[in-house]
C-alpha positions as CSV (number, residue, x, y, z in Angstrom):
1,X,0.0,0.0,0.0
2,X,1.1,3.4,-0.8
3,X,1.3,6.4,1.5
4,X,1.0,10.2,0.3
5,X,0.6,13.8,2.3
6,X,2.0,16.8,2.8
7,X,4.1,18.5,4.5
8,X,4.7,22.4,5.1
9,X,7.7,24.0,6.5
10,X,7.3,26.7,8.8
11,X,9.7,29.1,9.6
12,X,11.4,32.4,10.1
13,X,13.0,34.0,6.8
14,X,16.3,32.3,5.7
15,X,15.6,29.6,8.4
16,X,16.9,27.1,5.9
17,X,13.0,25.9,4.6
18,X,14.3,25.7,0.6
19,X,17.1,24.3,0.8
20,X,15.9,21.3,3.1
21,X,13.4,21.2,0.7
22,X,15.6,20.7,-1.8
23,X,18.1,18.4,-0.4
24,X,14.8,16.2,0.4
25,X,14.0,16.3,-3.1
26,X,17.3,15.5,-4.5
27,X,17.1,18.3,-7.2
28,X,16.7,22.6,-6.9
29,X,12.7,23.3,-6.8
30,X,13.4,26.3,-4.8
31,X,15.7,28.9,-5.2
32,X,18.0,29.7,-2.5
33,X,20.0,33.2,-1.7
34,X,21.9,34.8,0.8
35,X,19.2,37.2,1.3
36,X,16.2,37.1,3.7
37,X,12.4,36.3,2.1
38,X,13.6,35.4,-1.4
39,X,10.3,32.5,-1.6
40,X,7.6,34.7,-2.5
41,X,4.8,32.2,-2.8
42,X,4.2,28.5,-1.9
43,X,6.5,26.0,-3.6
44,X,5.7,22.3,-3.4
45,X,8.6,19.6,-4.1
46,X,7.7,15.8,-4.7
47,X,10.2,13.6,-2.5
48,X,9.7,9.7,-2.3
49,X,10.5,7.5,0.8
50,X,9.9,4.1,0.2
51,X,6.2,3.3,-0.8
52,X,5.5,7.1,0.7
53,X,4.8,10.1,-1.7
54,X,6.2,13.0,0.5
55,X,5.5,16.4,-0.5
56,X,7.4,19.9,0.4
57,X,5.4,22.3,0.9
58,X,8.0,25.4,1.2
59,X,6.8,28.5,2.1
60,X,7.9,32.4,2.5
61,X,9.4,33.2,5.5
62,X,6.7,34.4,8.3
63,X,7.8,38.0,9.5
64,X,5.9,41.6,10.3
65,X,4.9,42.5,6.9
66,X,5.4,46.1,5.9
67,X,4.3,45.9,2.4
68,X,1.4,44.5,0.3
69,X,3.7,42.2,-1.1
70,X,4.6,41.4,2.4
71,X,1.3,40.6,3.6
72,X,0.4,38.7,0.3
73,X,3.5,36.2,1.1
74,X,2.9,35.7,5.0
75,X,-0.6,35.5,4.0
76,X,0.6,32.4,1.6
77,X,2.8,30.7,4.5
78,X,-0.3,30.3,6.6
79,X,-2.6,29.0,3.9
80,X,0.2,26.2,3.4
81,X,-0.7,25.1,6.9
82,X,-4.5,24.4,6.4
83,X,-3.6,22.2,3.7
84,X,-0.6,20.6,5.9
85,X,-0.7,16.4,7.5
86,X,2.6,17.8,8.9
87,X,4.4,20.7,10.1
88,X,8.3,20.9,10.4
89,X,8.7,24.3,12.2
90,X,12.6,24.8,11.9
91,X,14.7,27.3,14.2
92,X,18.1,28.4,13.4
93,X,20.4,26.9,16.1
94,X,22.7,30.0,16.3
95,X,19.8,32.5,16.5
96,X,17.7,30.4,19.0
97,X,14.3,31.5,20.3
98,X,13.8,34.9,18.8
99,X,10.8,37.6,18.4
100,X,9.7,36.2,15.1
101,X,9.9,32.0,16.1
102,X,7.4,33.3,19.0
103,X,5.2,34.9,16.2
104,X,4.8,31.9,14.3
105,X,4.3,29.8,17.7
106,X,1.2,32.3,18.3
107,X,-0.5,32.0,15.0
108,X,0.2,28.6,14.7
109,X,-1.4,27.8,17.7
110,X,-4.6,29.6,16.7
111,X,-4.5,27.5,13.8
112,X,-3.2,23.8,14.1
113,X,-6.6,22.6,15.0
114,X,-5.2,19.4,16.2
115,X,-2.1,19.0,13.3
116,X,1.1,17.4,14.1
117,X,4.0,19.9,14.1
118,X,7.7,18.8,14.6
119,X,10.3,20.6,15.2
120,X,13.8,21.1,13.3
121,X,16.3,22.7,14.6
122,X,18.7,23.8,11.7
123,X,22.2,25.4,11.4
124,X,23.4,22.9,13.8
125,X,27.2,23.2,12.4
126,X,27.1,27.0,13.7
127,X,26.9,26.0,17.3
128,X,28.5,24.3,20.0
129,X,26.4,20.9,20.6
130,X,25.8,21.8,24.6
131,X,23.8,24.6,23.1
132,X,21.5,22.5,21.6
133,X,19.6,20.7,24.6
134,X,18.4,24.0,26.3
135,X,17.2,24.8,23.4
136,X,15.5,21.9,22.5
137,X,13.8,21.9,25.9
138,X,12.7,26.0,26.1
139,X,11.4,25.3,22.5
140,X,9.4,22.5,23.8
141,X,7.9,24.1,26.7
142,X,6.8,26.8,24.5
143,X,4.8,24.3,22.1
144,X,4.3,20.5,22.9
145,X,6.3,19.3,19.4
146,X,5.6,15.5,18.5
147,X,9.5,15.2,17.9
148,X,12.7,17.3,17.6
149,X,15.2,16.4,14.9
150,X,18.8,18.0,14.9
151,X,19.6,18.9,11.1
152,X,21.5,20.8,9.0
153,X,20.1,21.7,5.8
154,X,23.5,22.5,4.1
155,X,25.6,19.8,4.9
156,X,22.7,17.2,5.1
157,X,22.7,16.0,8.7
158,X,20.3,14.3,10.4
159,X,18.0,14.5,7.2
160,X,18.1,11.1,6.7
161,X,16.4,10.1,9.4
162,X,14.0,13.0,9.6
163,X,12.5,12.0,6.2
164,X,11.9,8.3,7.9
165,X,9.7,9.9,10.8
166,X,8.2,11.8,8.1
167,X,7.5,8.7,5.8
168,X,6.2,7.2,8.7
169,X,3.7,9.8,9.9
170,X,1.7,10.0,6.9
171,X,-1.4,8.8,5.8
172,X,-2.4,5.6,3.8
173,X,-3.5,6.7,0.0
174,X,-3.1,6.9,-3.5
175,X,0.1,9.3,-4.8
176,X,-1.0,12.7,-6.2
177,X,1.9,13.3,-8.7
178,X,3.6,11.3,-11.2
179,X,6.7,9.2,-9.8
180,X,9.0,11.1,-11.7
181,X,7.9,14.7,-11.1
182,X,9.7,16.8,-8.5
183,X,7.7,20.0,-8.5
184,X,3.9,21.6,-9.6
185,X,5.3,24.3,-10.9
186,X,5.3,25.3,-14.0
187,X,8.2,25.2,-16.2
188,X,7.7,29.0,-16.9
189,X,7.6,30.0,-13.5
190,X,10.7,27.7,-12.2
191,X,12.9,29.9,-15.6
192,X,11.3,33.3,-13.9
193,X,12.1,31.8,-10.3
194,X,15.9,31.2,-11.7
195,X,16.5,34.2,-13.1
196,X,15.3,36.0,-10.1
197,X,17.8,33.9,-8.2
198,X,20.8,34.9,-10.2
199,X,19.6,39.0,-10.1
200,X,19.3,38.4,-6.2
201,X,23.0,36.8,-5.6
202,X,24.3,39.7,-8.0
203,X,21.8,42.9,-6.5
204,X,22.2,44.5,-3.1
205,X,20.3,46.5,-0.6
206,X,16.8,47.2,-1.8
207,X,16.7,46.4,-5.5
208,X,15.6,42.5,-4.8
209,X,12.2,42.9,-3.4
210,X,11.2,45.5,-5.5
211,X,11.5,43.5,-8.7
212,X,9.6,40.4,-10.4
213,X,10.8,38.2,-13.3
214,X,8.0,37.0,-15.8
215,X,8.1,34.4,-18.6
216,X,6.4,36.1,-21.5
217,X,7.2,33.5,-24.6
218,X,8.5,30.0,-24.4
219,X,9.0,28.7,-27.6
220,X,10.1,25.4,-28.8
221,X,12.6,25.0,-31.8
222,X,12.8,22.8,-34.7
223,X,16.5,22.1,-33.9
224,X,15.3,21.0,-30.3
225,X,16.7,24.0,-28.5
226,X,13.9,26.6,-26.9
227,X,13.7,30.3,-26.8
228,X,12.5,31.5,-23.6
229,X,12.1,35.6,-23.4
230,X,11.5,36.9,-19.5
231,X,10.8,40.9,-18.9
232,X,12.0,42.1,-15.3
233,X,9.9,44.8,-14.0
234,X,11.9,47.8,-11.9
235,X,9.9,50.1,-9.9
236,X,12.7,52.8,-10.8
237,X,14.7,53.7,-13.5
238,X,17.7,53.8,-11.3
239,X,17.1,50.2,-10.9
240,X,17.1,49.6,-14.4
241,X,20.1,51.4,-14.9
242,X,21.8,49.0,-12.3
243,X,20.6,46.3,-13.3
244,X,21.4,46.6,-17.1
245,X,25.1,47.8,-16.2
246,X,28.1,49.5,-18.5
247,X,26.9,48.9,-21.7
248,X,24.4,45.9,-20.5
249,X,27.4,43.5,-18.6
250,X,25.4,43.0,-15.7
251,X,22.2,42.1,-17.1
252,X,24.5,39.6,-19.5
253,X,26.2,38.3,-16.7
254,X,22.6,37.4,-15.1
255,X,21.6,36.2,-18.2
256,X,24.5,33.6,-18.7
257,X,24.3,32.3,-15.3
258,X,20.2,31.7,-15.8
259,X,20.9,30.2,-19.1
260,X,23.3,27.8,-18.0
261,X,21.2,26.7,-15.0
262,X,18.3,26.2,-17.5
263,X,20.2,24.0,-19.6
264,X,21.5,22.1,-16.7
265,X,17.4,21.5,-15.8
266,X,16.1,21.0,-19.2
267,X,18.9,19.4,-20.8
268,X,18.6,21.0,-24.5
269,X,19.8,24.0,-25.8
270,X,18.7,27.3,-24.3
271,X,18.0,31.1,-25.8
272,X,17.4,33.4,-23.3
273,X,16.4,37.2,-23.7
274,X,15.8,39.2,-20.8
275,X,14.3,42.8,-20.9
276,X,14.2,45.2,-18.1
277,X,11.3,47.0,-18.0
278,X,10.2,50.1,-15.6
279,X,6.9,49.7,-14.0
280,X,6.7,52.2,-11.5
281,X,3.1,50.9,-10.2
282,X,3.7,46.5,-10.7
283,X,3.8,45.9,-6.2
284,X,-0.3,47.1,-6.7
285,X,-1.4,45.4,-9.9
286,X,-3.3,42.3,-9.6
287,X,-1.5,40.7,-12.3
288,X,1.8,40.7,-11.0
289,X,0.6,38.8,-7.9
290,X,-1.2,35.9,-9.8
291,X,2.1,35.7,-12.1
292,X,3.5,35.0,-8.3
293,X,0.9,32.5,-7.4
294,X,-0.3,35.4,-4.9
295,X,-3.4,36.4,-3.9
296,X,-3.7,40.5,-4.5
297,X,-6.9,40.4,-2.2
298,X,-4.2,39.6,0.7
299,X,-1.6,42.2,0.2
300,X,-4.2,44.7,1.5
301,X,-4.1,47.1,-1.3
């Protein structure tokens, strides 16, 4: 008999939820940056344990949301736990029991309705291991957690048998994706999620959250090879300037990194054209946020 469920990982930005969700996957779903809140919207990766379907829910980091972008992706974390048979709330071991893990302990707790929620605590390279106990126990007097697993993401400890437990927790039934599919996204949105990766790793300060990548044509050649055309949209044309550089280097540069990380994925020949495009107005337009897999009724606008 086959098992299959999900399972939605809760946590603070940059806590480490996309790239456990990758390394539980085996393959990049989500993309992963230095930089805090880079998930905008819900990302599911399909992992397989066994007989057991096991699927990823990641979400964006839960924080106090200052925009109505903000508000559209925390209000996207917590509709990934109403769909949740599990919740892995994970905790940075070097940052420990902050402000923000006792906001997400607070609305969870309004709405678990009776849901299973472990407990991960991630990082666990950056400390010293007599840390971790006290930690362990203050984080379990806050919140009664079914079990606590000691991971790192990054290297891959402890994964192992976290994804067991998992495997083991989840209900009897049919699998709800094909056994060699990784991801429900769509291929156009995992080449706009890619190219935003490689503007975020090469972008500072603000820039990053005030742009979107969209996949406007996707176009399969004769010779095999496909000719994908994105436009980034800038809220300034400062920021386009920036991020076109001298003479377009920068933008190139982005480009060449994306394109070679799409061929890696696809496996064929990639042409990739990327225009920058000033929309002073795209944070409030409705169409931007459903290209996100947002809801614009929740960023308040």
């Amino acid at each position: 008999m086959t098992k299959c469920g999900f399972v939605v990982l809760l946590g603070e930005p940059n806590a480490g939820k996309s790239t456990l969700l990758n390394r539980m996957v085996g393959s990049k779903v989500s993309i992963v940056t230095h930089k805090v809140q880079t998930t905008r919207t819900r990302i599911r990766g399909v992992a397989r344990a066994n007989k057991t379907q096991i699927i990823f829910v990641d979400t964006p980091g839960v924080f106090k949301p200052r925009r109505g972008l903000d508000r559209a992706m925390v209000a996207a974390a917590w509709d990934g736990v109403a769909d949740a048979d599990l919740v892995v709330l994970m905790v940075e071991a070097h940052r420990g029991i902050t402000d923000g893990v006792k906001l997400i302990l607070n609305e969870f707790k309004k709405l678990q309705n009776g849901r299973v929620a472990l407990l991960a605590i991630n990082k666990i390279d950056r400390v010293q291991s007599e840390v971790l106990l006290p930690l362990t126990e203050q984080m379990n007097v806050l919140y009664p957690f079914a079990a606590t697993f000691m991971i790192s993401a990054e290297k891959g400890h402890g994964l192992v048998e976290l994804k067991s437990y998992l495997a083991k927790q989840l209900p009897y039934g049919p699998w709800l994706y094909p056994e060699d599919q990784i991801a429900d996204l769509p291929m156009r949105m995992i080449a706009s999620e890619i190219t935003r990766e490689k503007l975020i790793l090469r972008l500072h300060q603000e820039i990053p959250y005030q742009l979107t990548v969209e996949t406007e044509e996707w176009q399969s050649r004769k010779d095999g090879s496909v000719r994908i055309k994105q436009v980034v949209y800038v809220v300034r044309d400062g920021h386009k300037g920036i991020i076109l550089g001298k003479g377009g280097e920068t933008v190139k540069a982005i480009s060449i990194a994306a394109r070679v990380e799409l061929e890696a994925l696809l496996e064929l020949k990639v042409h990739l054209f990327i225009q920058v495009k000033v929309r002073q107005g795209w944070l409030k337009e409705a169409e931007r946020y459903s290209a996100m897999r947002l809801k614009f009724k929740d960023c308040g606008s």
